[in-house]
C-alpha positions in Angstrom: 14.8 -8.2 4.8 12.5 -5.1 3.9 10.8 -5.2 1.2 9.0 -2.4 -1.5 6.3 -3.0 -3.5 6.3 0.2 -5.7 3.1 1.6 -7.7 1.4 -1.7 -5.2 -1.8 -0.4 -7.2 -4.5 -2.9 -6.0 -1.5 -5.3 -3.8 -1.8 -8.1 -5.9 2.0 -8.9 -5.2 2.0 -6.9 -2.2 0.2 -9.8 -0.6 1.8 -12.4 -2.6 5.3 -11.1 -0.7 3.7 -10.8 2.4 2.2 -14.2 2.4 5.7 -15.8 1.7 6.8 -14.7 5.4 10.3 -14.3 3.5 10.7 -10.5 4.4 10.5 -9.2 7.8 8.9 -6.0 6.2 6.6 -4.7 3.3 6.1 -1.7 1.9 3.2 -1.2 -0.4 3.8 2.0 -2.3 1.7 3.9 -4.8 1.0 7.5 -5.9 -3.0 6.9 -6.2 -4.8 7.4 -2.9 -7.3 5.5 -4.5 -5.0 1.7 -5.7 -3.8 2.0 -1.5 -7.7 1.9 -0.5 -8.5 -1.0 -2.9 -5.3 -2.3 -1.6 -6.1 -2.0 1.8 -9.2 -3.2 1.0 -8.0 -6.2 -0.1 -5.3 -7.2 2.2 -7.9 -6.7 4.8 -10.2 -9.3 3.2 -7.2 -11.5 3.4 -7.2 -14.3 6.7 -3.7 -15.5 5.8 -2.1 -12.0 5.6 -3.5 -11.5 9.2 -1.6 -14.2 10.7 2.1 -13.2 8.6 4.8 -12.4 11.1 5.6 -10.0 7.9 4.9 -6.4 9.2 3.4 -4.8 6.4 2.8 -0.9 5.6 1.1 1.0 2.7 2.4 4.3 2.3 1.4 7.4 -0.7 4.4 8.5 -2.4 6.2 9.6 -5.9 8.6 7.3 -7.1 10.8 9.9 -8.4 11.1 11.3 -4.7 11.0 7.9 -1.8 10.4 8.9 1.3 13.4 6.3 2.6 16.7 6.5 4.2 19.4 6.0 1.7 20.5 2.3 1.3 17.7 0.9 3.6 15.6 -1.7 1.3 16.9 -5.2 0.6 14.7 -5.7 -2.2 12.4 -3.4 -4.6 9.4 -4.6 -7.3 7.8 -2.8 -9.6 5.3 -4.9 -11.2 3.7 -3.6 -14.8 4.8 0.3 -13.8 7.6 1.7 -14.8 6.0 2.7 -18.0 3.3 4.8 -15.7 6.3 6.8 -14.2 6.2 10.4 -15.0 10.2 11.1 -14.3 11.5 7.8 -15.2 15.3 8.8 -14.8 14.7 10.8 -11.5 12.2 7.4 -10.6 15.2 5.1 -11.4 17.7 7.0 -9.2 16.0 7.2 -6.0 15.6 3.1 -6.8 19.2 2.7 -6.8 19.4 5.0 -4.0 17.2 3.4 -1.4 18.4 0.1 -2.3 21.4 -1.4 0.1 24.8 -2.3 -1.7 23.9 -6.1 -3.1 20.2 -4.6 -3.2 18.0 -6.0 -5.8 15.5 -4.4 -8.3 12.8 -6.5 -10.0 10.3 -5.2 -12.5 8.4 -5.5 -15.1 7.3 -3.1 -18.2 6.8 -3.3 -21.9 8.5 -2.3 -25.0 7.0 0.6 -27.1 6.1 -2.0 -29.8 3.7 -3.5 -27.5 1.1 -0.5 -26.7 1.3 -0.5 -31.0 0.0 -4.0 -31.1 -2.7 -3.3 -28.4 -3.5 -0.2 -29.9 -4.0 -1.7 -33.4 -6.4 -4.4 -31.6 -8.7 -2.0 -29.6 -8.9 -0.1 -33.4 -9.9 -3.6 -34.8 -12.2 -4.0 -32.6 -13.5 -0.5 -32.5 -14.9 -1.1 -35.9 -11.4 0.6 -37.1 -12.4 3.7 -35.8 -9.6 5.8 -34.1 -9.1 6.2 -30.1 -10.3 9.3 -28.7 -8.1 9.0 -25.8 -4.6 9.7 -26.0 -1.6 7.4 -24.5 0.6 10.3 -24.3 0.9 9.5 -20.2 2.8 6.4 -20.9 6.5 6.0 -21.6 7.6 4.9 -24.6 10.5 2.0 -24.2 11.7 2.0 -28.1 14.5 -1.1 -27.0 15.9 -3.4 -24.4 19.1 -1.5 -24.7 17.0 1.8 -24.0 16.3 0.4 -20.9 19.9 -0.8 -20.0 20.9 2.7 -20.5 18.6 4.1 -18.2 19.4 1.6 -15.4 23.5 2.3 -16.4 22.3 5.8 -16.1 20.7 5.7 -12.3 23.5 3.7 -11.1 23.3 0.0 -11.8 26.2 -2.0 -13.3 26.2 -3.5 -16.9 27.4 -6.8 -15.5 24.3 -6.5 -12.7 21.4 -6.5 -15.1 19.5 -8.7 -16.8 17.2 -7.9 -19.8 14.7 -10.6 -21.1 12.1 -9.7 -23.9 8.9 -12.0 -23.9 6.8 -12.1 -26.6 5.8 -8.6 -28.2 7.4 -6.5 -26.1 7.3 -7.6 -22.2 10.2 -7.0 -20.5 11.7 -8.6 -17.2 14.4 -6.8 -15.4 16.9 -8.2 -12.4 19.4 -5.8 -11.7 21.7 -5.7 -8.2 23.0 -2.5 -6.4 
């Protein structure tokens, strides 16, 4: 079974899947030149990655544009990212595309309410003095069935995913091609 690891940033999972010798393949993605050096960095550093029979690949590319063959990865994770994605629709469609019929997609992302509560924190602890910086490069999930649409939207089947809020906003999504 192949494997992707998109927006692999600094391969925390990455390794974790390739550890688990339960994929033939990897595929470490990310946009940032600079996540796949620390990445590489890391897995290098790593004896038991060495010794996996999993081959494993780290490769630069956009998320709303995957360099793969159309139904060609068992599996896909996206771990904390898909609120970094710049096209999220686009992002979601190549997903669905790449992924083979009973493919699955895994990831993880947060609710709009939760950048509120960690914004309201930094303040607190800024002496309640505003953020210079702006969060504008994030996207803003306002609900759970926000996301369901978008995944209805790329492709996936209502009866295929599964939406579970933890806590202030975390969101875990399981969906199948």
């Amino acid at each position: 079974d192949v494997l992707v690891d998109m927006s692999c940033a600094t391969g925390l999972f990455t390794r974790r899947f390739t550890k688990s010798n339960e994929y033939s393949r990897v595929i470490a993605c990310d946009y940032s030149d600079s996540m796949l050096t620390e990445a590489r960095r890391r897995i290098r550093a790593d004896p038991e990655i060495a010794s996996s029979p999993t081959k494993l690949d780290l490769v630069r590319c956009d998320v709303g544009n995957i360099p793969m063959k159309t139904d060609s990865v068992d599996a896909f994770h996206a771990g904390a990212a898909m609120h970094c994605w710049p096209e999220i629709e686009s992002s979601l469609k190549e997903i669905h595309r790449v992924l083979v019929p009973g493919g699955r997609y895994f990831a993880t992302t947060f609710l709009g309410n939760y950048f509120s509560t960690v914004a309201g924190a930094e303040k607190a602890s800024n002496g309640g003095a505003e953020l210079e910086t702006s969060m504008q490069a994030f996207q803003y999930f306002p609900s759970e069935e926000f996301l369901r649409d978008l995944l209805l939207d790329a492709g996936f089947e209502n009866d295929k995913i599964s939406l579970e809020v933890l806590g202030m906003g975390c969101v875990i999504m399981r969906c199948e091609k």
